[in-house]
N, C-alpha and C positions, 0 to 999 in steps of 0.2 A: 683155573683155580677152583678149588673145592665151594661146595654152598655154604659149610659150615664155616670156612675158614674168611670169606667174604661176608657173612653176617656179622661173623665177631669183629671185622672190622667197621663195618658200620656201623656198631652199638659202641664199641672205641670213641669212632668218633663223634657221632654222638653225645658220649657221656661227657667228651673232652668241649663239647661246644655248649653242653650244658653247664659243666664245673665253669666256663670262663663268663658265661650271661649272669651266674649269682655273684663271681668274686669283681665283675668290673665296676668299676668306680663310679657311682652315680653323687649328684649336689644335694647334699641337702637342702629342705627347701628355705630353712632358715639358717643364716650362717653367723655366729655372733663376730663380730669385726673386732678381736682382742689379741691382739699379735703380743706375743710374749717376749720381743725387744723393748718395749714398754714396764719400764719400774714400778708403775701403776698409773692407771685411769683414770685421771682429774674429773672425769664426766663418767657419765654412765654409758657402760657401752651399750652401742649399737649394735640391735639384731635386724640385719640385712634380711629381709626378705627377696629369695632369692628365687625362690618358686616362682613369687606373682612377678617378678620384673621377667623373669625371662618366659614365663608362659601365661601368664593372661595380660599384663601390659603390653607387650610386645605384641600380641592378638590381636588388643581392643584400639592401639594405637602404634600400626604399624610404620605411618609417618615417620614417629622419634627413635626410632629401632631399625635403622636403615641398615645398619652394617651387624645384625645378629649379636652374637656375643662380644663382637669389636668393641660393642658398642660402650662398654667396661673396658675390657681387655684389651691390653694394646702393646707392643712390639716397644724396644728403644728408640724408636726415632718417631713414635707417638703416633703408627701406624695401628688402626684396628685389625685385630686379629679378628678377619671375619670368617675364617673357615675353622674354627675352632667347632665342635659337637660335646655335647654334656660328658663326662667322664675323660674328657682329655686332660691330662697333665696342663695344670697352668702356673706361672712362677707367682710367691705373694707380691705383694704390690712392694712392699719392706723390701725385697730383693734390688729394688733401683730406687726408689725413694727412701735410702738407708738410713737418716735421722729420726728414731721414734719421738718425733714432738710434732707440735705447732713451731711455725717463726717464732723465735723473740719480737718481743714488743719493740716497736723503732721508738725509740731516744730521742726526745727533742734535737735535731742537728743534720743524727743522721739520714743517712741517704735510703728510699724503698730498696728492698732487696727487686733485683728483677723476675721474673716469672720463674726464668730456669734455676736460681737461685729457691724461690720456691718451692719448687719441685723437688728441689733436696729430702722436702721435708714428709716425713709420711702421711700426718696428719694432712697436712695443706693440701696434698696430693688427691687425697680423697676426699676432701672438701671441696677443692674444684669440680671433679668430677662429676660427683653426686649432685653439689649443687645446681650448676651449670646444666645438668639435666633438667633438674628442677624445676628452674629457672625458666626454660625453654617452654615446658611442659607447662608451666600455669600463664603464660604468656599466649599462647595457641590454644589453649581450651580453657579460659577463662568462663566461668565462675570457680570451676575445680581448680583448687592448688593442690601441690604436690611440697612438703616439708623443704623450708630452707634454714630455718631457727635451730640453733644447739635445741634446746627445749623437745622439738618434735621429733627428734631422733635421738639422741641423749636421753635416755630413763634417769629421773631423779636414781642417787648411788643407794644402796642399802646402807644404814648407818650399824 
C-alpha cells in the first residue's frame, strides 16, 4: 500500500474517532427530574444532582454505592444495572413506573396499596428510591443527614 494512501487512512480514522468523542452522550451534572407525563408539578421540581452522587459520593462513600450506577438504575425485575458507564442509553424511570403522580390518599376503609402497587406510581417510585438511600445514608454516618423532607428537595414553586 502506498504511504500516502495509508496516511489518509489514518487521519480518516482518526478524525472518525474524534467526530464520535465530541457527539457521545455525556450526563449532565445536574438533571432537573420534570418528566413531561406530568400535567404539572404540585412541588417544585427537583434538580438531581447527578454529578456529586455519581462522582464525588460514590468516592467519599463507597460503602452506599456498591453496585455503580445500579445503584439508581435498575432492570424490570428490580435488578441493578451495574455495568452501565456514563453515556449509555438508559430508559426514564416513567417508562415502567407509568402513572405520573403520587398514590391517592387511602380512604378511611380502604386497604394499603402493596408495594408493587406502588411502584405503579412514578412519583412513589422515586421516592422510594431516593429516599431509601437517604435513609440508609444518615443512619451509617450520623451526624450528616442526607434530605428525606419534600422541603429539601422540592424548591418552594415560583409564583
Amino acid at each position: 500500500m502506498n504511504k500516502k494512501l495509508l496516511f489518509l487512512i489514518v487521519v480518516s480514522c482518526a478524525a472518525l474517532f474524534v467526530a464520535a468523542g465530541i457527539y457521545a452522550k455525556t450526563v449532565p451534572d445536574v438533571i432537573p427530574l420534570q418528566d413531561p407525563a406530568y400535567k404539572e408539578h404540585k412541588k417544585g421540581v427537583v434538580q438531581f444532582s447527578h454529578g456529586k452522587h455519581q462522582k464525588d459520593y460514590a468516592k467519599e462513600y463507597p460503602d452506599l454505592y456498591k453496585n455503580g450506577c445500579g445503584d439508581c438504575h435498575h432492570d424490570k425485575d428490580n435488578k441493578p444495572l451495574s455495568n452501565l458507564k456514563e453515556g449509555d442509553p438508559v430508559q426514564k424511570c416513567i417508562e415502567c413506573h407509568k402513572i405520573p403522580s403520587e398514590k391517592p390518599k387511602k380512604k378511611k376503609g380502604e386497604n394499603k396499596l402493596t408495594k408493587s402497587e406502588k411502584l405503579k406510581y412514578h412519583a412513589e417510585a422515586l421516592h422510594m428510591n431516593c429516599r431509601g438511600c437517604h435513609k440508609a445514608f444518615t443512619k451509617k454516618y450520623k451526624p450528616k443527614k442526607a434530605p428525606t423532607t419534600c422541603a429539601k428537595c422540592h424548591p418552594k414553586k415560583a409564583k
